[in-house]
Structure formats: structure tokens, C-alpha cells
C-alpha positions as CSV (number, residue, x, y, z in Angstrom):
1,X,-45.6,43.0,-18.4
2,X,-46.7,40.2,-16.0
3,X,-47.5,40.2,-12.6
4,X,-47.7,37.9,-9.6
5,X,-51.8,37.0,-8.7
6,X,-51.0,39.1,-5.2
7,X,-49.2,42.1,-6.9
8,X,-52.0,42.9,-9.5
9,X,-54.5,42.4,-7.1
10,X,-52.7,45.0,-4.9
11,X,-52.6,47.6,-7.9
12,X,-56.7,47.1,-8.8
13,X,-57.1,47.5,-4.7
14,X,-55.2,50.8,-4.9
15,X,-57.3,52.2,-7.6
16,X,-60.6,51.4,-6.4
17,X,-59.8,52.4,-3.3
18,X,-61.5,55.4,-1.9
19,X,-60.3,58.2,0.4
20,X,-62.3,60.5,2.5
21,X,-59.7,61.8,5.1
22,X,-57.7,64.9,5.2
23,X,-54.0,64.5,4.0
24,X,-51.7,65.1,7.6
25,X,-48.4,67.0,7.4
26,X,-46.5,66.1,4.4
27,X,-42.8,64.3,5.5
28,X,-40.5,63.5,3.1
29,X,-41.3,59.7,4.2
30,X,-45.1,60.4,4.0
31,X,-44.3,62.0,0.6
32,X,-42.4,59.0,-0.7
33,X,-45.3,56.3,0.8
34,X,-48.0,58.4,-0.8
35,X,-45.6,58.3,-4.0
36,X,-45.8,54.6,-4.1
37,X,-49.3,54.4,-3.7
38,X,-49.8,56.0,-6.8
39,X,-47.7,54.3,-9.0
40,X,-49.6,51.3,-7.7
41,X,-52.5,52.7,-8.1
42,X,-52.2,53.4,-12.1
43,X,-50.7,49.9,-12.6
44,X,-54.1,48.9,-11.1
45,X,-55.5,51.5,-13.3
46,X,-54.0,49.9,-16.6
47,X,-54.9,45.9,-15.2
48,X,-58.1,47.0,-14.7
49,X,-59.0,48.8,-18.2
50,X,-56.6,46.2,-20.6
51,X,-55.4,43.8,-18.4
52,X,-56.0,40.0,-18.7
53,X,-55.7,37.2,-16.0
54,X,-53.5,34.6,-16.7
55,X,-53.7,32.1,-14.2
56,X,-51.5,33.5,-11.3
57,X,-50.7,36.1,-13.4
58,X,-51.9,39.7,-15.0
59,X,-50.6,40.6,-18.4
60,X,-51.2,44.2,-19.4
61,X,-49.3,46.3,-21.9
62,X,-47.5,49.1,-20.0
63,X,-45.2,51.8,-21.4
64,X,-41.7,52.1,-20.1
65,X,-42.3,54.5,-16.9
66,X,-44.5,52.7,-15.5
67,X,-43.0,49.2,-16.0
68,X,-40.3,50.4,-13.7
69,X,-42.9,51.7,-11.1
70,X,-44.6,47.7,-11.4
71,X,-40.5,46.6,-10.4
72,X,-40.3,49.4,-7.5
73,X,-43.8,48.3,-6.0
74,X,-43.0,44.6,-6.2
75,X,-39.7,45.0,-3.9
């Protein structure tokens, strides 16, 4: 799959980033953000251990599942 320059960059942001505060009370919205972030997060996950820039783009290999999460986090 290939990505945007800002969209991959998002995804390796995601997973490296770090938190260190208390989850508040889970909401079916907060639920469905937090949702999002994940699936983000592993897209950053696989661009970071096989992806390659290419140009203003980031190939990677990604199975089926999470080729659809990459096409919910872009919209």
C-alpha cells in the first residue's frame, strides 16, 4: 500500500508516541477516537519496521485488515 508523506508520518507519530495519563470515562465517541488511534498506530507500526520512503510517499506491505484501517484513517 502507499501512503501520502503526511499520512505515514502521522502513523510512525502514533506509535512512538508515549502515554502516561489515566484513561477518563470511556464514551462510545471516546471509544471510537481511541479505536482510530490504534489502527493508526500499527500502520505506523508496520512503516516503521518494513516500510520504505518513496519520495512523498511510504510503501509498506500490509495485509487486508489493516489496508482498510490505512483508508478509514486517511478520511
Amino acid at each position: 500500500m502507499r501512503l501520502p508523506r503526511a499520512l505515514a508520518e502521522a502513523a510512525v507519530a502514533a506509535w512512538e508516541r508515549e502515554e502516561n495519563d489515566a484513561p477518563g470515562e470511556e464514551t462510545p465517541e471516546r471509544y471510537a477516537l481511541r479505536d482510530g488511534a490504534a489502527e493508526l498506530a500499527l500502520i505506523g507500526l508496520a512503516i516503521t519496521e518494513r516500510g520504505r520512503w518513496e519520495g512523498e510517499e511510504a510503501a509498506v506491505d500490509l495485509d487486508l485488515a489493516w489496508a482498510v484501517a490505512a483508508v478509514r484513517a486517511a478520511q
